[in-house]
Every structure is written in C-alpha cells, then in structure tokens.
DRENDO-1510 file (C-alpha; in Angstrom, 1 decimal, always signed):
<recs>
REC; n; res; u; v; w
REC; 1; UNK; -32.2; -0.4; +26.7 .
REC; 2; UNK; -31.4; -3.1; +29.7 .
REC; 3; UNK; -30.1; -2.1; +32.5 .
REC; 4; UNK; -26.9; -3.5; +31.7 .
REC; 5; UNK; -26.8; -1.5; +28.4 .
REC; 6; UNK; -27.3; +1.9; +30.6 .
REC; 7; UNK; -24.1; +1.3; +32.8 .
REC; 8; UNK; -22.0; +0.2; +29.6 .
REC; 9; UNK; -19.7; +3.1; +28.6 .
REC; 10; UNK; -17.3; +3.5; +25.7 .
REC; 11; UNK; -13.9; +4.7; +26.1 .
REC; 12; UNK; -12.3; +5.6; +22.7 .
REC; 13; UNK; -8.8; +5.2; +22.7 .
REC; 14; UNK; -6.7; +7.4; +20.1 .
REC; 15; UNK; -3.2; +7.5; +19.7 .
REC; 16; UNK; -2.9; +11.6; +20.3 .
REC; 17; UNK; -1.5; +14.4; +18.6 .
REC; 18; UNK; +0.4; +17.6; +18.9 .
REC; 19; UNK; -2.5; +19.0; +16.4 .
REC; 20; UNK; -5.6; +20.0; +18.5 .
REC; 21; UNK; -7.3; +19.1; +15.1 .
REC; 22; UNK; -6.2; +15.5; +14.7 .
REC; 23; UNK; -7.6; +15.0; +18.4 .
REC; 24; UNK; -10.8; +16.5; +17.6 .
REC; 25; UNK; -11.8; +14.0; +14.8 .
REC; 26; UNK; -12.0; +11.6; +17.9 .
REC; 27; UNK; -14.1; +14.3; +19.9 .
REC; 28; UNK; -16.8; +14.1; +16.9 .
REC; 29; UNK; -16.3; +10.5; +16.8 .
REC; 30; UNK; -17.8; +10.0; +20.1 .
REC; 31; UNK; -20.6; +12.4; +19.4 .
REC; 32; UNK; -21.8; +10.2; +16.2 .
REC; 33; UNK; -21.4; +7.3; +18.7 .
REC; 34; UNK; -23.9; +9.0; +21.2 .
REC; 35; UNK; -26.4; +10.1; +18.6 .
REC; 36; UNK; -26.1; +6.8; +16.5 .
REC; 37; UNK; -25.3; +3.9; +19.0 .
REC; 38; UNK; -27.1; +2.6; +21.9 .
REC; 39; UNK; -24.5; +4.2; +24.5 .
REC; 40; UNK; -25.0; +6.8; +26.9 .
REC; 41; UNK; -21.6; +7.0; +28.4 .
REC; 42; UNK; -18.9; +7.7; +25.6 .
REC; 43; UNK; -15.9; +9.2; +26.7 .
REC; 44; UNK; -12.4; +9.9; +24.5 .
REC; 45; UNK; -8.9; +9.0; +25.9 .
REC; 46; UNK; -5.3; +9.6; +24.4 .
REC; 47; UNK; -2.0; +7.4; +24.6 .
REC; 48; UNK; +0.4; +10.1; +24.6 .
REC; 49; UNK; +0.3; +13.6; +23.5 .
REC; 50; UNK; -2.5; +15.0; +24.3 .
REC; 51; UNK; -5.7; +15.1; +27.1 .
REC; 52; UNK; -7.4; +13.3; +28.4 .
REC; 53; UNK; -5.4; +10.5; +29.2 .
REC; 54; UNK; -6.7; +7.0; +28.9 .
REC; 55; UNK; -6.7; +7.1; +32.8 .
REC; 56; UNK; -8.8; +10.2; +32.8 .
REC; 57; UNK; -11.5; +8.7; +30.8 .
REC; 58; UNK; -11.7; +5.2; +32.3 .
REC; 59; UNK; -12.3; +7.2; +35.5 .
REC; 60; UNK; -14.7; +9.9; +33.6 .
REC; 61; UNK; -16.6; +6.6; +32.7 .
REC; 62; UNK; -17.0; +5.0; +35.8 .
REC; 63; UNK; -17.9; +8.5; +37.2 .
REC; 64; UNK; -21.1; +8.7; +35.4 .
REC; 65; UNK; -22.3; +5.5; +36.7 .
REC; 66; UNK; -20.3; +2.5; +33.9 .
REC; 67; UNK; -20.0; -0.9; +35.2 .
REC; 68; UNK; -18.3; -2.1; +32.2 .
REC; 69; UNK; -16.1; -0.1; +30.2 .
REC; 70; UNK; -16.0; -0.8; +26.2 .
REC; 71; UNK; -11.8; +0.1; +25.7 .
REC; 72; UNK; -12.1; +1.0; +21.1 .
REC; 73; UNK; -8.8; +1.5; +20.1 .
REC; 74; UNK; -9.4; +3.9; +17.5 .
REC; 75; UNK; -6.0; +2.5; +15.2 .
REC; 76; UNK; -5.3; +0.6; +12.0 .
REC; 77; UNK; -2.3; -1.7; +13.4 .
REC; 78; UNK; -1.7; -3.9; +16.0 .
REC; 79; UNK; +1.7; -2.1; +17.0 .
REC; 80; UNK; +3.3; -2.3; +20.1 .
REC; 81; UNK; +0.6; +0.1; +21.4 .
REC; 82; UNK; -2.4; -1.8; +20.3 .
REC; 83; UNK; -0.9; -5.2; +22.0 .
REC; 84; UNK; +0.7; -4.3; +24.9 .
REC; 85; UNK; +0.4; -0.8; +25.9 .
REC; 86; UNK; -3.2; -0.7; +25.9 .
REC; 87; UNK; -3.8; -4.0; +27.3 .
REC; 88; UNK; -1.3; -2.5; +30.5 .
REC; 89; UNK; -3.6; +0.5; +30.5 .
REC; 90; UNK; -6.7; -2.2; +30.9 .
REC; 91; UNK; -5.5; -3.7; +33.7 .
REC; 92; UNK; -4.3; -0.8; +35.7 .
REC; 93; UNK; -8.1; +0.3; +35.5 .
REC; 94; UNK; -9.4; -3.0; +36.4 .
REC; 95; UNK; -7.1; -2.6; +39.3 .
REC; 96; UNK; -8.1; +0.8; +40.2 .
REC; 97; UNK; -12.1; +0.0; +39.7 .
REC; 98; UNK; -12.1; -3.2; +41.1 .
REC; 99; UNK; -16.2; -3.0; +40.6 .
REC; 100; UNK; -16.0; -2.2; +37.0 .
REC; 101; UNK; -15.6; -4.3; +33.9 .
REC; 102; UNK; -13.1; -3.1; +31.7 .
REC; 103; UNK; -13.1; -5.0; +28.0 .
REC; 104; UNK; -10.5; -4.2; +25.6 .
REC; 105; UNK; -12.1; -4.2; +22.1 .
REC; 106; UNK; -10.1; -5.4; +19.1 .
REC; 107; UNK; -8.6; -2.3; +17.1 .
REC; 108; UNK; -10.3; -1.1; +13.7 .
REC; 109; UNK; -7.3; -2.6; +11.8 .
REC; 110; UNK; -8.9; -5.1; +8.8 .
REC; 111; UNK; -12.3; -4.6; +9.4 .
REC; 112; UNK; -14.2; -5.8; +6.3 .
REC; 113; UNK; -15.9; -2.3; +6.0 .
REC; 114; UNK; -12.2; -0.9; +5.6 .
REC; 115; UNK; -12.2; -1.2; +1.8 .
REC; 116; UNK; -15.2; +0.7; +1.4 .
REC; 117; UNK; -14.0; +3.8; +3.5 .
REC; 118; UNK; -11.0; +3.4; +1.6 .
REC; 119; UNK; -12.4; +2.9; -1.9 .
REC; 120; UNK; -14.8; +6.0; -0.9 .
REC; 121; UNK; -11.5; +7.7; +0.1 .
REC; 122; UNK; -10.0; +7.0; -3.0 .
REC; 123; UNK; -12.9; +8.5; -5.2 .
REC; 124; UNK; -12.7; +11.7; -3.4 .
REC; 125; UNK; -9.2; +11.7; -4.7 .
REC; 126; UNK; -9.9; +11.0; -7.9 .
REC; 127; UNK; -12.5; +13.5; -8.1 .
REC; 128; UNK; -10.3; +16.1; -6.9 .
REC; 129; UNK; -7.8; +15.1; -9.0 .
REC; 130; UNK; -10.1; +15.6; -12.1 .
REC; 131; UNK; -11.6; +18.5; -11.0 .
REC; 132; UNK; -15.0; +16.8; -11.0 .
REC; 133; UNK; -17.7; +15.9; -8.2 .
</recs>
C-alpha cells in the first residue's frame, strides 16, 4: 500500500433512517469495505435522520490521519441530494480541513453491475415465491 493509499479514507454517505436497521446495512457495508478493499480509514455518515452526520465522519476521517477523503454516496438516483446537497456538504469540509482532499464519488445509480444485483434479487423472489431454493 503507498503512502498515499494509507491516508485515503472512505466516507460512506447514506441517506438515513428512522429504522436503526436500515442504517446498519451501511455499518456492515463499511466493514466488507475494510476487510475487502485496500482502505484503512472507512467511516459511515448520514444526510438526515440519523448519526453520524456527514460532518461527523468527514471529521472522524481526517482524525485518524486521511488526507483525502473518498465522499460514496451510497444511493440509486441523482436527486436533489445526490447533486446538490452532497456536493454543499463537500465543500463545507474542504473548507473546514483546508489540508485534506475531499472527492465526491459518483453515486451507485446505473452501475453496469446493477442488473446483476438486481437479477440476483429477483431470483430470490422467485424462489420464495415458489417455495423452492
């Protein structure tokens, strides 16, 4: 790993939920990102409605050492959110850690490995539907 590598972090950005569950699935998310990625520094953020904010975790990242900052907006569309909001959020932290890169990463929207988690999705459907495996 370079040196550069080591002081990248990810900040996963998630929408947020009133459901502690919803918000976990971006809690494991990260984990699989740690044990499967080349990242050290992976912290999880929320837009509204739950902690920690996206603040929170830009700081939490530059806390344990991140010179650049890797934004992943964890969403399907580019809303309102994905194209403005976040972006705001971006530059607030680039204003705040002056020293630190911050990068806004595109959003998972039409990824070409999208229709394979769907299709998978789908054929857990079906086989529950059928009763079969």
């Amino acid at each position: 790993m370079s040196h550069l590598e080591s002081q990248t972090a990810v900040l996963l950005i998630a929408h947020g939920s009133r459901r502690a569950s919803a918000n976990e699935d971006l809690v494991q998310l990260a984990q699989l990102v740690v044990e499967r990625g080349p990242f050290q520094i992976v912290e999880v953020s929320y837009l509204e409605l739950a902690e920690p904010t996206i603040e929170t975790g830009g700081r939490a990242c530059v806390s344990r050492g991140a010179r650049r900052v890797l934004m992943l907006p964890y969403f399907l569309s580019a809303g309102v959110h994905v194209v403005t909001d976040l972006e705001n959020h971006r530059q607030q932290l680039a204003s705040d850690f002056p020293e630190t890169e911050f990068v806004l990463c595109p959003h998972l929207g039409l990824h070409p490995l999208m229709a394979e988690i769907v299709l998978a999705r789908l054929s857990e459907g079906r086989s529950s539907a059928t009763g079969t495996e």
